[in-house]
N, C-alpha and C positions, 0 to 999 in steps of 0.2 A: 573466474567471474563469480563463481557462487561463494565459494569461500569469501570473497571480497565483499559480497553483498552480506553472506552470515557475520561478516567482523562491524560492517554499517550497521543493519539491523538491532545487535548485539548494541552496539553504543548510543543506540535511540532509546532503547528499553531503559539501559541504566540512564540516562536524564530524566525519561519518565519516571522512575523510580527515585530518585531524586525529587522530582517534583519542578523540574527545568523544561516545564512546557514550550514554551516560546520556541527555545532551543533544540527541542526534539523534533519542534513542529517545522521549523525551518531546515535543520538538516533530513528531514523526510522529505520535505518539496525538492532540496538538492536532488538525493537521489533519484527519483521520480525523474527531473530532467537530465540526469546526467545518464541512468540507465536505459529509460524509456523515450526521452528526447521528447518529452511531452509533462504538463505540467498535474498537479492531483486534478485539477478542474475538469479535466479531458474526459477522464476514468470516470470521476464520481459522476457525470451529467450523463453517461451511457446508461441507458436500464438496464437491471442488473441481467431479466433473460437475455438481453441480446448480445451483452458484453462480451464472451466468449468467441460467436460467430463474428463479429461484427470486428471484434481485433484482429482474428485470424483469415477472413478474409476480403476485408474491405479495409486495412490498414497493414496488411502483410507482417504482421507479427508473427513469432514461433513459438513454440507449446513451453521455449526458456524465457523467452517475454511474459506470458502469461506465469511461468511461475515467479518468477522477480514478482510481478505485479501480486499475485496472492498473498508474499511475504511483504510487500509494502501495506495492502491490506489490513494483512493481521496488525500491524505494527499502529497502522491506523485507527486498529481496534481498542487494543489496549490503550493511545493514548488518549481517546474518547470515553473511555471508562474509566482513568485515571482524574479525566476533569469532568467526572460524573454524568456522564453523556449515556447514559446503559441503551437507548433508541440508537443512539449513532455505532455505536459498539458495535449493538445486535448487526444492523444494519452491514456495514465492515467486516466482519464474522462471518456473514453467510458469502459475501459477494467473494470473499480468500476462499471459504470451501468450496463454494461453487467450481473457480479457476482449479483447486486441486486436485 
């Protein structure tokens, strides 16, 4: 599973890098539901203290959910700083190291 997520993650970068937003930004929502079974909405509208507790035990998640969710994060990061977003970046930056 992690590998499969490192080969996703991996191919989100290179669109962003690219400069194929749309694209990165929609195969990142995939992920998100196909891994998490939940959608980015879910995550971001959590505050960021409580996200941790609040996954683990009030939605039964496990410490491999939360790291999935970190590397979607970062992923998140980078693409919000690719379309000059450096607030939302920051913002997605802290909420992955938080999770890791």
């Amino acid at each position: 599973m992690i590998e499969m997520l490192g080969d996703l993650i991996a191919g989100i970068l290179r669109l962003i890098k690219k400069g194929e937003f749309e694209q990165a930004t929609e195969k990142l929502e995939n992920v998100y539901n196909k891994m998490l079974k939940e959608d980015s909405a879910f995550f971001r509208d959590i505050p960021e203290n409580e996200l941790t507790d609040r996954l683990l035990h009030q939605h039964n998640y496990t410490n491999g959910h939360l790291e999935v969710l970190a590397e979607l994060f970062n992923a998140e990061a980078e693409l919000r700083l690719a379309r000059g977003n450096k607030t939302g970046s920051r913002e997605y930056s802290r909420r992955s190291l938080r999770l890791f």
